[in-house]
N, C-alpha and C positions, 0 to 999 in steps of 0.2 A: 501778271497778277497772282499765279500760282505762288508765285516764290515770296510775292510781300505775304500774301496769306499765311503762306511758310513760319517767314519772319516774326508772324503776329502784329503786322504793319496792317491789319485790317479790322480788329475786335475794337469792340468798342467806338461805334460811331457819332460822338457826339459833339464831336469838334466841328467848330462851324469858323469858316475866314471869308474871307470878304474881300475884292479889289476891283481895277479898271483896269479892263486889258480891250486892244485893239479887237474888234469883231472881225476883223479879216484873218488874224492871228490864230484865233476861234475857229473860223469856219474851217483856214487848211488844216490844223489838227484835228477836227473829227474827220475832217478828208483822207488825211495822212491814217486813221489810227482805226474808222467805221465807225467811232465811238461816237453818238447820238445826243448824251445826256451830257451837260456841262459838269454836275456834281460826278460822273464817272472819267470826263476827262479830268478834272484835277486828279483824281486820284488816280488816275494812272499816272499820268505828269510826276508826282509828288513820289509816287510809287517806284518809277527810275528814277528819280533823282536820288532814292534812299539806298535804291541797290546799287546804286553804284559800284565798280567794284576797284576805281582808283586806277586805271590805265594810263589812261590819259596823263597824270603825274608822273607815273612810274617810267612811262616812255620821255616823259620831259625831261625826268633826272637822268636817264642815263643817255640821253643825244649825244653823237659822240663818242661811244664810250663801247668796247667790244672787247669781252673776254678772250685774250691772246689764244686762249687752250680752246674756245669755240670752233667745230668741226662744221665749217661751211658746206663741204659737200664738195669742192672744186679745186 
């Protein structure tokens, strides 16, 4: 949450959404997270989804794929 703050992913609160999500969904992630309040778990939720920092793709694109000149160690 430090880092959305950072970001300025947290001024200005006035945005308001709305949906239907499974209560059981709910309940593990404040399980998962300590977090208490539904308004602080979207915003943490939403919070990593924004920092994301693209791994996940970046590992996709290069599957397979090893710089010949990469010093393994062996």
């Amino acid at each position: 949450m430090q880092a959305a703050k950072q970001a300025g992913f947290l001024q200005g609160k006035g945005g308001r959404i709305g949906g239907r999500v499974s209560p059981a969904l709910v309940r593990q992630a404040k399980r998962q997270t300590g977090i208490e309040a539904d308004t602080d778990l979207i915003e943490f939720a939403l919070a990593a989804v924004a920092l994301e920092d693209g791994f996940a793709q970046a590992f996709k694109t290069s599957r397979n794929k090893v710089d010949r000149e990469l010093k393994l160690g062996f």
